[in-house]
mmCIF file of the N, C-alpha and C atoms, coordinates in Angstrom:
data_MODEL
# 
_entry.id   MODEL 
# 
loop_
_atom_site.group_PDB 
_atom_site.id 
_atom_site.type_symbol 
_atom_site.label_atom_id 
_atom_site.label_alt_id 
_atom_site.label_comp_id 
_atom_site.label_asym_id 
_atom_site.label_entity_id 
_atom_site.label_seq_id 
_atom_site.pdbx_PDB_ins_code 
_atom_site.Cartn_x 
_atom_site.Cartn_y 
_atom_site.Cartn_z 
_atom_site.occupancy 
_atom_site.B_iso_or_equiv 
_atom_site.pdbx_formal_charge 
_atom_site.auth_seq_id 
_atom_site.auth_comp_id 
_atom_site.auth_asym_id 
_atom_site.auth_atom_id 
_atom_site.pdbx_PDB_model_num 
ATOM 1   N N  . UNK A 1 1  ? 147.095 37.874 123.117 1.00 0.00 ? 1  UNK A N  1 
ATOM 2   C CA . UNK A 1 1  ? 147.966 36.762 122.810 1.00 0.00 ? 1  UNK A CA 1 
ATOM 3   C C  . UNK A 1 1  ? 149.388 37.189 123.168 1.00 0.00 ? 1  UNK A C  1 
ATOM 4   N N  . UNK A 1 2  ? 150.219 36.267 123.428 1.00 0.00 ? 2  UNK A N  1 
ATOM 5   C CA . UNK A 1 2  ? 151.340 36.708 124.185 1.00 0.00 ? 2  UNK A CA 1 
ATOM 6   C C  . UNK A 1 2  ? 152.826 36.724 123.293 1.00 0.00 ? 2  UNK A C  1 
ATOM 7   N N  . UNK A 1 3  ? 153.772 37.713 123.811 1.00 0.00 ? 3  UNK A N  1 
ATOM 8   C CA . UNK A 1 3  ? 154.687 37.569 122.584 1.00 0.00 ? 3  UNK A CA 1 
ATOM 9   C C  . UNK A 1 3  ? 155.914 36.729 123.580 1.00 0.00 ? 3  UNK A C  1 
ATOM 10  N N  . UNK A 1 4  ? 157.113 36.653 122.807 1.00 0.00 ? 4  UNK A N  1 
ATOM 11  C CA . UNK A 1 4  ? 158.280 36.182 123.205 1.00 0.00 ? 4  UNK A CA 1 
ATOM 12  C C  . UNK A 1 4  ? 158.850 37.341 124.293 1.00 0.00 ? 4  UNK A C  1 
ATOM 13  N N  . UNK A 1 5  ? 158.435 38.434 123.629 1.00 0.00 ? 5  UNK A N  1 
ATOM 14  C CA . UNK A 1 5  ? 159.592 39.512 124.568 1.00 0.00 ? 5  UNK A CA 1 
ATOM 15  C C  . UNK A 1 5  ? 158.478 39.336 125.926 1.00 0.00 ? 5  UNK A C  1 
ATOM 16  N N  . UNK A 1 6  ? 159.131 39.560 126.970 1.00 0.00 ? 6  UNK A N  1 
ATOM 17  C CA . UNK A 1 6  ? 158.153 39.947 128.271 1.00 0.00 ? 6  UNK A CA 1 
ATOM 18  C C  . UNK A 1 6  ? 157.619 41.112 128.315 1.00 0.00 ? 6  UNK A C  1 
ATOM 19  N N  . UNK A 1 7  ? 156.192 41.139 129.008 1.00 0.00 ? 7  UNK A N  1 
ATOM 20  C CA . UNK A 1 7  ? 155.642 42.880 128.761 1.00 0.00 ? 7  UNK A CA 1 
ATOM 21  C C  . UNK A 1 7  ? 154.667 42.896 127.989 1.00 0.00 ? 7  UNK A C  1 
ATOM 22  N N  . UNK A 1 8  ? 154.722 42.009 126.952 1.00 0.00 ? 8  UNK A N  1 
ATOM 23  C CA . UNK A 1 8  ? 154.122 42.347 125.497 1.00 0.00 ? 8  UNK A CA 1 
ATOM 24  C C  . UNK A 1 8  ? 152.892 41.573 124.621 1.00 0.00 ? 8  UNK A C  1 
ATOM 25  N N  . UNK A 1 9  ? 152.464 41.847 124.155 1.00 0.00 ? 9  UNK A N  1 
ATOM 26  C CA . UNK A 1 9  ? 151.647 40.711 123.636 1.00 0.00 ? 9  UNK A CA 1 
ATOM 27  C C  . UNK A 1 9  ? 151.018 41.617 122.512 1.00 0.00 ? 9  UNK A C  1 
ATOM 28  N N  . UNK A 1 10 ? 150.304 40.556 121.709 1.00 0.00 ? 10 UNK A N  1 
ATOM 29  C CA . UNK A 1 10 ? 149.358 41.074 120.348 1.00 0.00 ? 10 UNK A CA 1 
ATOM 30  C C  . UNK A 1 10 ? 148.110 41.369 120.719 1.00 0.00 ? 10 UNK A C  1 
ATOM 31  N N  . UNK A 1 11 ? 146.904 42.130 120.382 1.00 0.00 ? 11 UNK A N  1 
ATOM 32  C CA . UNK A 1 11 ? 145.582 41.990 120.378 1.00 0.00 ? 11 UNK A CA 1 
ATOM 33  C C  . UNK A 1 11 ? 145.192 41.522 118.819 1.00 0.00 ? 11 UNK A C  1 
ATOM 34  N N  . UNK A 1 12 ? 144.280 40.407 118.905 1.00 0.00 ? 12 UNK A N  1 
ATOM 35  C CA . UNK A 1 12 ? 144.016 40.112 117.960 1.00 0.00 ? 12 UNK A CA 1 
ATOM 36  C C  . UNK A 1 12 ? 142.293 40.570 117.375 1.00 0.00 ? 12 UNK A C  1 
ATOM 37  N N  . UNK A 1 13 ? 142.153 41.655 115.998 1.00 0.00 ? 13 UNK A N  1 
ATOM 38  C CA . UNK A 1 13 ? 140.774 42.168 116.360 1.00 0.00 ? 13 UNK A CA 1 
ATOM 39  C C  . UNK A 1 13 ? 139.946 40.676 115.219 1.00 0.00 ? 13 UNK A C  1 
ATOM 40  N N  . UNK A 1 14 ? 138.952 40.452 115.576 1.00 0.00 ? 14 UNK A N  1 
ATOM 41  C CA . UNK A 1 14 ? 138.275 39.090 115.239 1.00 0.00 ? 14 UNK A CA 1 
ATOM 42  C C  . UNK A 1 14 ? 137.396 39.997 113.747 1.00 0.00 ? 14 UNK A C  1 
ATOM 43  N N  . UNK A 1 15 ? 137.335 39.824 112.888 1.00 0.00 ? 15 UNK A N  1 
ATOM 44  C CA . UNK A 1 15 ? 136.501 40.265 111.714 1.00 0.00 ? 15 UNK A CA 1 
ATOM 45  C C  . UNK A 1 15 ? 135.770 39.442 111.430 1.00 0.00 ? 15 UNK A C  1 
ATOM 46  N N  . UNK A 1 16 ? 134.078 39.001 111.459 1.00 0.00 ? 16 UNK A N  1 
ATOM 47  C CA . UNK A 1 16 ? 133.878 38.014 110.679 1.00 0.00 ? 16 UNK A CA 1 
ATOM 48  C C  . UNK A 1 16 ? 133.488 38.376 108.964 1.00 0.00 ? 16 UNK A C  1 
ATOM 49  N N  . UNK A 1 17 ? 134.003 37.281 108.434 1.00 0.00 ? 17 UNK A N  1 
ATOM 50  C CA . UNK A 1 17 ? 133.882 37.310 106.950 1.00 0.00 ? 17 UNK A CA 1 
ATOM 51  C C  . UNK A 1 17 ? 134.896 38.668 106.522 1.00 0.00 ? 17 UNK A C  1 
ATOM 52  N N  . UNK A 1 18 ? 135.913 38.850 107.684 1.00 0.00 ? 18 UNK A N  1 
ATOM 53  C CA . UNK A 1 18 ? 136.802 40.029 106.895 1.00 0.00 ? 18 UNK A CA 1 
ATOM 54  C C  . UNK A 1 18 ? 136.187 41.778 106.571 1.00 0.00 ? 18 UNK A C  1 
ATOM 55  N N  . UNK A 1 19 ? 134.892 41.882 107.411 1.00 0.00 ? 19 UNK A N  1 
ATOM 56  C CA . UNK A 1 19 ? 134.350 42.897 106.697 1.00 0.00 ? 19 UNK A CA 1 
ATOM 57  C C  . UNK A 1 19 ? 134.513 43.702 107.675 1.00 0.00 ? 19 UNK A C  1 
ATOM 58  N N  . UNK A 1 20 ? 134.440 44.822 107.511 1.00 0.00 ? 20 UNK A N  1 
ATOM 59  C CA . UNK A 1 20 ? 135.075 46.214 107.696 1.00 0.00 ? 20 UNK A CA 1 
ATOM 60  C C  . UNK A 1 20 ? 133.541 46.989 107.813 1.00 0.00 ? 20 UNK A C  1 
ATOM 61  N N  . UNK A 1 21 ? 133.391 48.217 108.369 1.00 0.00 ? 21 UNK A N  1 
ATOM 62  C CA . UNK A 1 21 ? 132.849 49.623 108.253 1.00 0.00 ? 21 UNK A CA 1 
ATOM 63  C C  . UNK A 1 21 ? 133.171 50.621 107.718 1.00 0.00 ? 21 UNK A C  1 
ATOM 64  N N  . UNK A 1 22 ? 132.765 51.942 107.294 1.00 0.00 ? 22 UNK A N  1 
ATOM 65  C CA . UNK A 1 22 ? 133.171 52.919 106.545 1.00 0.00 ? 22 UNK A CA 1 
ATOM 66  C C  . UNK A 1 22 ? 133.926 53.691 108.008 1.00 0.00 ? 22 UNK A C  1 
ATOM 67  N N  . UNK A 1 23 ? 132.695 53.655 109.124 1.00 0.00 ? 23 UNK A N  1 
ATOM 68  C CA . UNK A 1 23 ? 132.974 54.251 110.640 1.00 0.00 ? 23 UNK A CA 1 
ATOM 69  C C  . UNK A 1 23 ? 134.435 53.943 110.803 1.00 0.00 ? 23 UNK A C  1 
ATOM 70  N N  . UNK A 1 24 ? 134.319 52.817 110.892 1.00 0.00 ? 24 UNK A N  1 
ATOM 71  C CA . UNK A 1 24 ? 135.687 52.046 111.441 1.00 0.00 ? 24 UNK A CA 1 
ATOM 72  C C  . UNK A 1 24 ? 136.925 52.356 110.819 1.00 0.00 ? 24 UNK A C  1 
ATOM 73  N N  . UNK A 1 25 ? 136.796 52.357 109.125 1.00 0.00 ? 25 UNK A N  1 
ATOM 74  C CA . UNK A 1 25 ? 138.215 52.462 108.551 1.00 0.00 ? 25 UNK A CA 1 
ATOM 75  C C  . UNK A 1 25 ? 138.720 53.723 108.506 1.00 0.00 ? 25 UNK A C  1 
ATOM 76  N N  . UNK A 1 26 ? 137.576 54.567 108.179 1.00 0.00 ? 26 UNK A N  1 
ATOM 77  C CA . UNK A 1 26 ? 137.820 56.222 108.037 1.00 0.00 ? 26 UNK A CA 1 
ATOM 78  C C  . UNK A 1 26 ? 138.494 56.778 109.038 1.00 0.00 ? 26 UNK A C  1 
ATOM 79  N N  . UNK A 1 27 ? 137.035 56.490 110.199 1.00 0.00 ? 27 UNK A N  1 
ATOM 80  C CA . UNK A 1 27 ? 138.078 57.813 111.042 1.00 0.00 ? 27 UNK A CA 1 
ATOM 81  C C  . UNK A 1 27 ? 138.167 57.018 112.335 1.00 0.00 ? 27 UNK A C  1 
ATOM 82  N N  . UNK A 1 28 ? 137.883 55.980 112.841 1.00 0.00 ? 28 UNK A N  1 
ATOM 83  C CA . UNK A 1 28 ? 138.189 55.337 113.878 1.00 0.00 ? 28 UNK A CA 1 
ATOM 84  C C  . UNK A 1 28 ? 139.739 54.665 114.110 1.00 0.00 ? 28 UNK A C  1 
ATOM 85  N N  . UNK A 1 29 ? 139.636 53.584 113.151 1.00 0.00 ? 29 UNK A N  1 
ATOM 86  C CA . UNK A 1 29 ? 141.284 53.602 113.237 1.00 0.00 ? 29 UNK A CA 1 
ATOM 87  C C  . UNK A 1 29 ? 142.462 54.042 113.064 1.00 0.00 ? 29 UNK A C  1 
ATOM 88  N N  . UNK A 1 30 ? 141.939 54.892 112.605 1.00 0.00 ? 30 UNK A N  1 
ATOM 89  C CA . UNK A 1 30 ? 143.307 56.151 112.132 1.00 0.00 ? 30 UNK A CA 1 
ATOM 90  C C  . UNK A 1 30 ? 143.696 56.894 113.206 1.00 0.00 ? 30 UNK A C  1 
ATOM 91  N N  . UNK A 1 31 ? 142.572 57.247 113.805 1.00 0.00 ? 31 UNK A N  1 
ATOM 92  C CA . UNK A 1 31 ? 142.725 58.152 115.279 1.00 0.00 ? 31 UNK A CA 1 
ATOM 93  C C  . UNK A 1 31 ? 143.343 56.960 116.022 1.00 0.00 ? 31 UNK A C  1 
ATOM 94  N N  . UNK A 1 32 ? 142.752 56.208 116.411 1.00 0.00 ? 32 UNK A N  1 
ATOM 95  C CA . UNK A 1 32 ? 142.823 54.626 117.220 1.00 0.00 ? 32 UNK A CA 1 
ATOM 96  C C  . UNK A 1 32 ? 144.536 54.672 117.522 1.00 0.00 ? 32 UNK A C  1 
ATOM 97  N N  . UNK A 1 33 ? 145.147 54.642 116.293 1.00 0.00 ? 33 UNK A N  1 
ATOM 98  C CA . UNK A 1 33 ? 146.686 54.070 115.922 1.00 0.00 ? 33 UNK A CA 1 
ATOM 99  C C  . UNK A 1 33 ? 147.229 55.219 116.705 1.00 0.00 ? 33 UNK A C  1 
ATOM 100 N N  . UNK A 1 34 ? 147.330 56.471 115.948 1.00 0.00 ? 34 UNK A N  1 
ATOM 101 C CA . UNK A 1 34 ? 147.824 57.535 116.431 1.00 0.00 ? 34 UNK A CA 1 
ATOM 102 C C  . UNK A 1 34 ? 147.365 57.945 118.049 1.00 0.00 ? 34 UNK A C  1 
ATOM 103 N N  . UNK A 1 35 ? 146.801 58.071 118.750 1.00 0.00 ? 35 UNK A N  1 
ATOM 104 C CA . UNK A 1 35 ? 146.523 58.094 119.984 1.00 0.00 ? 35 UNK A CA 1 
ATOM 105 C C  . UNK A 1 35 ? 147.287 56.980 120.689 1.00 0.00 ? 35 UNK A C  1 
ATOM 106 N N  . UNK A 1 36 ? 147.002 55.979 120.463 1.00 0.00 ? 36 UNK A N  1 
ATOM 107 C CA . UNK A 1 36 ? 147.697 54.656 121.302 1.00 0.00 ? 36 UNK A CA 1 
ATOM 108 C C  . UNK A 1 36 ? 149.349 54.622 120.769 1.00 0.00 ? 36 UNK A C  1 
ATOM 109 N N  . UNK A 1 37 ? 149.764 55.355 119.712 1.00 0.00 ? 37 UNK A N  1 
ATOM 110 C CA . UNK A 1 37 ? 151.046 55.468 119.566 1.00 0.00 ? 37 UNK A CA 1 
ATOM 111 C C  . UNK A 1 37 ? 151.443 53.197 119.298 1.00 0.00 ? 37 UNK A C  1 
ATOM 112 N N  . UNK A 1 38 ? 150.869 53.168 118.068 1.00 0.00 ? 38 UNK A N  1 
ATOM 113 C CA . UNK A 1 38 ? 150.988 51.765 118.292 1.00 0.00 ? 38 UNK A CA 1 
ATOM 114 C C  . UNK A 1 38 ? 152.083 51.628 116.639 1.00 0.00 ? 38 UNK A C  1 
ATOM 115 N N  . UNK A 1 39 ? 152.429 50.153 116.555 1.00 0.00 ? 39 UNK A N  1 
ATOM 116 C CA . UNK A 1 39 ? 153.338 50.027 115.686 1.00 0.00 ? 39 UNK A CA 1 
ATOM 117 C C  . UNK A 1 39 ? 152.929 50.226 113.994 1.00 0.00 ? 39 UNK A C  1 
ATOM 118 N N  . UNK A 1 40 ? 151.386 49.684 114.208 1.00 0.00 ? 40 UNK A N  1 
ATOM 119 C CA . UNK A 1 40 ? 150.946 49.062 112.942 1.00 0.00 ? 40 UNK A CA 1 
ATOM 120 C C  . UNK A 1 40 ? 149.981 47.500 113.501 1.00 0.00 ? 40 UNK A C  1 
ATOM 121 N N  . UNK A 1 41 ? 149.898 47.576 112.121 1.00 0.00 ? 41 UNK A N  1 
ATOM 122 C CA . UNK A 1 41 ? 149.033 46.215 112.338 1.00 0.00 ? 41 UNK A CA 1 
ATOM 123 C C  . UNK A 1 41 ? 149.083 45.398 111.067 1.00 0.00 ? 41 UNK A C  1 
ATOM 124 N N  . UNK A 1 42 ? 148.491 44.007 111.499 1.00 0.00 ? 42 UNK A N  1 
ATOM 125 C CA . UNK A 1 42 ? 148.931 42.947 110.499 1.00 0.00 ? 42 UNK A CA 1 
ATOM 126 C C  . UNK A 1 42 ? 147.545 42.148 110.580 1.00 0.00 ? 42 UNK A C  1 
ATOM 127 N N  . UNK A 1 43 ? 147.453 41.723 109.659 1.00 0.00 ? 43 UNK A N  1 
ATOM 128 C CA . UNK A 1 43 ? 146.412 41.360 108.744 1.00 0.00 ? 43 UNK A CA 1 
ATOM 129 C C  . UNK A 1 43 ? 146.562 39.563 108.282 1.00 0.00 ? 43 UNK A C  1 
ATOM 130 N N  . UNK A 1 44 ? 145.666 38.807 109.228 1.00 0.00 ? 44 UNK A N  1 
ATOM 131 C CA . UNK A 1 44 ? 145.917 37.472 109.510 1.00 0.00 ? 44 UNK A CA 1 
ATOM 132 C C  . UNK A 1 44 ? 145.488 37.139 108.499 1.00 0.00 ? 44 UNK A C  1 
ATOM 133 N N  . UNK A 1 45 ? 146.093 35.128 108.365 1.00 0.00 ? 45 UNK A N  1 
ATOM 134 C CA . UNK A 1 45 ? 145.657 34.655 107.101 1.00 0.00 ? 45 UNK A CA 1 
ATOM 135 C C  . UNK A 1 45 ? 143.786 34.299 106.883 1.00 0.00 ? 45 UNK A C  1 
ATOM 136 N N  . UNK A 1 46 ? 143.264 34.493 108.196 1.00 0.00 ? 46 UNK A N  1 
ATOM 137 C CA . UNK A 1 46 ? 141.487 34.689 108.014 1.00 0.00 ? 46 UNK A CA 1 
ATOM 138 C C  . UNK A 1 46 ? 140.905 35.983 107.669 1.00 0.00 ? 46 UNK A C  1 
ATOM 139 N N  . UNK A 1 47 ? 141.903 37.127 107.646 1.00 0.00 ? 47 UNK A N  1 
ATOM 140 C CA . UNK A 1 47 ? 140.897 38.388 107.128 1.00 0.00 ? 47 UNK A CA 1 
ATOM 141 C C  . UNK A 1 47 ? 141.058 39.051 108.649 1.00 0.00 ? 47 UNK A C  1 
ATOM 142 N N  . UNK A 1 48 ? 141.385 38.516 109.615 1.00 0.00 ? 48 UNK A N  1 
ATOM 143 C CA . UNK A 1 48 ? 141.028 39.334 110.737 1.00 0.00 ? 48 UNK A CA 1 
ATOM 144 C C  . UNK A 1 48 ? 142.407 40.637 111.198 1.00 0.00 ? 48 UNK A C  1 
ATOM 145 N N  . UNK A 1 49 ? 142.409 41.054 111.893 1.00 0.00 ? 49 UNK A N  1 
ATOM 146 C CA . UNK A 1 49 ? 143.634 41.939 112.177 1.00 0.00 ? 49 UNK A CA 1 
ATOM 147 C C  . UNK A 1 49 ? 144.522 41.523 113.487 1.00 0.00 ? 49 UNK A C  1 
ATOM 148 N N  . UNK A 1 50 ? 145.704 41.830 113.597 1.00 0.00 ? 50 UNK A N  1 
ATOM 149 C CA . UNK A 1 50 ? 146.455 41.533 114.642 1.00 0.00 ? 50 UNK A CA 1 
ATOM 150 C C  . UNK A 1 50 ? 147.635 42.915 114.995 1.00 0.00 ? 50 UNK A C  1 
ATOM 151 N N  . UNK A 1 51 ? 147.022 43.028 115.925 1.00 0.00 ? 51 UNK A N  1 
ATOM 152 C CA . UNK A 1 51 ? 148.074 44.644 116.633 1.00 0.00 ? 51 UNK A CA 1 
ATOM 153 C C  . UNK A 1 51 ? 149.007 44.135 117.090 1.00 0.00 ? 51 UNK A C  1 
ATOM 154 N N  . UNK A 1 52 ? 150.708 44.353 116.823 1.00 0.00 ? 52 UNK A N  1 
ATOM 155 C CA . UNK A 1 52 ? 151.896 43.527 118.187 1.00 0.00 ? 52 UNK A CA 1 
ATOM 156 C C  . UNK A 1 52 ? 152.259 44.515 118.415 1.00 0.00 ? 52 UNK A C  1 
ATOM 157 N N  . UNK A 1 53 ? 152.645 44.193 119.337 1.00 0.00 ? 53 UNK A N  1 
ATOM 158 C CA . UNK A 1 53 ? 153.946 45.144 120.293 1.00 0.00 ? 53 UNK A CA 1 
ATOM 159 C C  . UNK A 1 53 ? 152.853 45.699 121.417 1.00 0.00 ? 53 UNK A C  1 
ATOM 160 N N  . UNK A 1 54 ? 151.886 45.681 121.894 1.00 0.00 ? 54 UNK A N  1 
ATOM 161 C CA . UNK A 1 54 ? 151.201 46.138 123.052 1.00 0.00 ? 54 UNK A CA 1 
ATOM 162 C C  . UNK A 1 54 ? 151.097 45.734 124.389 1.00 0.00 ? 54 UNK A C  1 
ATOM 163 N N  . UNK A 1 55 ? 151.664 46.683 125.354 1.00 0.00 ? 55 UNK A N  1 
ATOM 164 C CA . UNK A 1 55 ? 152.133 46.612 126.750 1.00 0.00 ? 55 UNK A CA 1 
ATOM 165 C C  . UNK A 1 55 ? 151.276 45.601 127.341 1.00 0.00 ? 55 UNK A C  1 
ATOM 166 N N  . UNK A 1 56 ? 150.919 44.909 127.846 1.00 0.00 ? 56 UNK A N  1 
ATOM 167 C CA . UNK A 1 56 ? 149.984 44.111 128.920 1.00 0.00 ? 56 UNK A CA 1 
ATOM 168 C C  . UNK A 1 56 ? 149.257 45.152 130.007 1.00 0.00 ? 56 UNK A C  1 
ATOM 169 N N  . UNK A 1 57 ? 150.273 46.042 130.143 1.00 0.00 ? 57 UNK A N  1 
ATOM 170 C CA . UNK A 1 57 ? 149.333 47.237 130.969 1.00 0.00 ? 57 UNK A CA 1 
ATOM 171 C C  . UNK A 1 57 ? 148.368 48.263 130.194 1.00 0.00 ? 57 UNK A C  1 
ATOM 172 N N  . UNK A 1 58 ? 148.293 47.924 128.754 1.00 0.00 ? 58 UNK A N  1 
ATOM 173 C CA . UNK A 1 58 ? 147.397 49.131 128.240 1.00 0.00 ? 58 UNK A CA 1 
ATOM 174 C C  . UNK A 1 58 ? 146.178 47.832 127.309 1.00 0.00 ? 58 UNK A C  1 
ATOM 175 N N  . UNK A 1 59 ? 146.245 47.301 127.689 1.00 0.00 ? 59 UNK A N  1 
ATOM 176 C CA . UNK A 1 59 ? 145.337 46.340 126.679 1.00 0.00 ? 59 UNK A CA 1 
ATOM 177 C C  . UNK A 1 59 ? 143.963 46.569 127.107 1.00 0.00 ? 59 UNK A C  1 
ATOM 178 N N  . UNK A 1 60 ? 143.694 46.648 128.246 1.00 0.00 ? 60 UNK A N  1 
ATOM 179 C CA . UNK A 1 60 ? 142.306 47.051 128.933 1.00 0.00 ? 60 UNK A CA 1 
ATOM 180 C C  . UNK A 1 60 ? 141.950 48.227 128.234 1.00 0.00 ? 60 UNK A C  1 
ATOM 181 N N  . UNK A 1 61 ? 142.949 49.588 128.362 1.00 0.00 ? 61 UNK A N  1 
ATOM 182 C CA . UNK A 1 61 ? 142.513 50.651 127.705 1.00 0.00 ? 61 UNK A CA 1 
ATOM 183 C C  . UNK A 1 61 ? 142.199 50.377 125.738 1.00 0.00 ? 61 UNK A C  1 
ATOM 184 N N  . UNK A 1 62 ? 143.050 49.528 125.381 1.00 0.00 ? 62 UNK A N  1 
ATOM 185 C CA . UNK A 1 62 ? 142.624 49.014 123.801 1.00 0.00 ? 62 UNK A CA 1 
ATOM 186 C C  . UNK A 1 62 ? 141.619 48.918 123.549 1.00 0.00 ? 62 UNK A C  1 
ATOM 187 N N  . UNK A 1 63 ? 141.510 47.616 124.368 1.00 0.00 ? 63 UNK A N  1 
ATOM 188 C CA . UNK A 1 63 ? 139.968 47.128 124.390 1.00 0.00 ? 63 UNK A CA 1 
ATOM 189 C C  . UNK A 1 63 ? 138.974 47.851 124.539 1.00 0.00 ? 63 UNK A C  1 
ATOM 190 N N  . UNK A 1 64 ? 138.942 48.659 125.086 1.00 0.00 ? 64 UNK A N  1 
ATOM 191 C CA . UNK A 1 64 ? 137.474 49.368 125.747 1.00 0.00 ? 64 UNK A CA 1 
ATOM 192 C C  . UNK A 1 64 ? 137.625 50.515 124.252 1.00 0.00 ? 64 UNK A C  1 
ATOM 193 N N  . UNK A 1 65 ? 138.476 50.722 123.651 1.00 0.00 ? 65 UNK A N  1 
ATOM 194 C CA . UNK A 1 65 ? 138.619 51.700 123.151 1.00 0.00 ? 65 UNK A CA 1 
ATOM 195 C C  . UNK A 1 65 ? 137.887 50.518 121.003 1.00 0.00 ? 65 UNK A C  1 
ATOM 196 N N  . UNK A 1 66 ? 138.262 49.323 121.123 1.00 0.00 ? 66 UNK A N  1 
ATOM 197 C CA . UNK A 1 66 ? 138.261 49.064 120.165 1.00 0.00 ? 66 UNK A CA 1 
ATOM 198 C C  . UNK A 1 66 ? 136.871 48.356 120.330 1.00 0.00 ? 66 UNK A C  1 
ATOM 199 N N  . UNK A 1 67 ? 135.973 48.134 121.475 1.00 0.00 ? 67 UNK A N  1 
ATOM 200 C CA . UNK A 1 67 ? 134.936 47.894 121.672 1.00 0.00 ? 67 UNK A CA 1 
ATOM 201 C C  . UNK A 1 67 ? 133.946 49.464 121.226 1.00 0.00 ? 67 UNK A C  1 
ATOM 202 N N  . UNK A 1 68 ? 134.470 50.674 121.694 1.00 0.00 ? 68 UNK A N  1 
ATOM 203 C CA . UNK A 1 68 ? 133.831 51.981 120.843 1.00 0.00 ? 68 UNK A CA 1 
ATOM 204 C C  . UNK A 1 68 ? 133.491 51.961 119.511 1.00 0.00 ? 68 UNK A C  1 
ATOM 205 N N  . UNK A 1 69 ? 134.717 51.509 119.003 1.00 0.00 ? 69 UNK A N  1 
ATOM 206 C CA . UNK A 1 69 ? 134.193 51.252 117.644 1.00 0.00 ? 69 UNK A CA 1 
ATOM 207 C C  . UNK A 1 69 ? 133.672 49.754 116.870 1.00 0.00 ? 69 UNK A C  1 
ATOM 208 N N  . UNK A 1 70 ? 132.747 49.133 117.862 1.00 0.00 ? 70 UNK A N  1 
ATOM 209 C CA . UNK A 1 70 ? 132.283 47.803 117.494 1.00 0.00 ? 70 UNK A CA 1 
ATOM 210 C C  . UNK A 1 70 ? 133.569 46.859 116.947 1.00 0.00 ? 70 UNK A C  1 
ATOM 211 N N  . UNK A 1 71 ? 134.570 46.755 117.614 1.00 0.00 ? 71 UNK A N  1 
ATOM 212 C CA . UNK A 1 71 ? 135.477 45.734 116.928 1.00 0.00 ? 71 UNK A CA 1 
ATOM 213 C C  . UNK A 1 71 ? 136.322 45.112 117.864 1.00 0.00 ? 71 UNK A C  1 
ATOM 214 N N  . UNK A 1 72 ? 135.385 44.798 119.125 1.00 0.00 ? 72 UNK A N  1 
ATOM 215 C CA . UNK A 1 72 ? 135.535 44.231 120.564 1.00 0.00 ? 72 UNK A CA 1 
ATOM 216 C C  . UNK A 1 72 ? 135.286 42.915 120.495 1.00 0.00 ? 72 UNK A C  1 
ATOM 217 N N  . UNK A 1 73 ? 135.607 42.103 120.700 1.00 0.00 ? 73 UNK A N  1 
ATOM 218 C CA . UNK A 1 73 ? 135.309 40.867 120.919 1.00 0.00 ? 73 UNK A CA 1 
ATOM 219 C C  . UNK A 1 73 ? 135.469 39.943 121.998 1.00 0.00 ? 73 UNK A C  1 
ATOM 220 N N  . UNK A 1 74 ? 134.317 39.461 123.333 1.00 0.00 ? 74 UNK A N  1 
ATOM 221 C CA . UNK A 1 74 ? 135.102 38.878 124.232 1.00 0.00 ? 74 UNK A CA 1 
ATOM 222 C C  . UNK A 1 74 ? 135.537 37.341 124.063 1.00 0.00 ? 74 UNK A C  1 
ATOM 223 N N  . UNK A 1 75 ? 136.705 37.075 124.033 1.00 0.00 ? 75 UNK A N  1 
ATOM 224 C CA . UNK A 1 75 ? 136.862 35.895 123.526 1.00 0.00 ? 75 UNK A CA 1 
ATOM 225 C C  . UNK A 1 75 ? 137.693 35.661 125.517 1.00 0.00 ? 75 UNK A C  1 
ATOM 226 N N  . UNK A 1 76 ? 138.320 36.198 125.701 1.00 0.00 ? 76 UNK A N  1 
ATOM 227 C CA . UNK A 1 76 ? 138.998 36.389 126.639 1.00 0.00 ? 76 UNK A CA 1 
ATOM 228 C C  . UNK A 1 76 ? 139.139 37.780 127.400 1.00 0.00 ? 76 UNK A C  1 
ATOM 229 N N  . UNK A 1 77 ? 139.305 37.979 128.533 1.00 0.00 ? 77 UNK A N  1 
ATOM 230 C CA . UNK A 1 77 ? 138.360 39.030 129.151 1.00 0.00 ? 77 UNK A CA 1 
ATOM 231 C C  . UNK A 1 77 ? 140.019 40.077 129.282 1.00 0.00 ? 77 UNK A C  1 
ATOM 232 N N  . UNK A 1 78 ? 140.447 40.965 129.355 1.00 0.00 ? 78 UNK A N  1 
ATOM 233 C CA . UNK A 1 78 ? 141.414 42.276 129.320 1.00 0.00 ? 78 UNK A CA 1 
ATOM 234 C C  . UNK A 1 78 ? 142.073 42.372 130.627 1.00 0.00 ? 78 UNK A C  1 
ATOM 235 N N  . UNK A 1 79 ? 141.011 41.591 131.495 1.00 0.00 ? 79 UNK A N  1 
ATOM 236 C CA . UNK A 1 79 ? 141.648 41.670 132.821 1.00 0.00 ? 79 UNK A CA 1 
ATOM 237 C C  . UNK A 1 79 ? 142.554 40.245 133.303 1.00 0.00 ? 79 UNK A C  1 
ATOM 238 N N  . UNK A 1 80 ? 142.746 39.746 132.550 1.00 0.00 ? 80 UNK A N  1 
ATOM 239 C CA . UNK A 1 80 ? 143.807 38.392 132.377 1.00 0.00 ? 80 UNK A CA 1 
ATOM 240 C C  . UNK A 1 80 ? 145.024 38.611 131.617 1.00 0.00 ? 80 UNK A C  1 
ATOM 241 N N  . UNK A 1 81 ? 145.602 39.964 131.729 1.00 0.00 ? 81 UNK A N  1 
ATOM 242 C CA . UNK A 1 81 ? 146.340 40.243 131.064 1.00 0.00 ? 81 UNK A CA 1 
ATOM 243 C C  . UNK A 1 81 ? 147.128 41.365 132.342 1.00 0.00 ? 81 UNK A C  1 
# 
């Protein structure tokens, strides 16, 4: 999803029913954040998550990386970005 600044945009990760993994919270996203050197993340009014501040040139690498830990969703494909 795209931001105001140029360059930039959100990934939005899709949760259904808000639910989470032990995999996922423990040690996947923790590494996830710190490796990608990302801002944080925000937590939509459906339960789902939303990453901002991410380059348009690294979203492919996100993706493939947030598809590792089952929390990929193709709604729209990485290479349209």
């Amino acid at each position: 999803m795209s931001q105001r600044q140029a360059g930039y945009g959100g990934v939005w990760i899709k949760l259904p029913a808000g639910t989470f993994h032990r995999h996922q919270i423990c040690a996947g996203l923790p590494m996830f954040w710190k490796k990608n050197e990302l801002s944080g993340v925000l937590i939509a009014v459906n339960q789902d998550l939303v990453i901002p501040w991410v380059p348009f040139d690294r979203v492919r690498a996100i993706y493939d990386e947030l598809e590792a830990l089952d929390l990929a969703t193709k709604t729209r494909s990485a290479d349209d970005f």
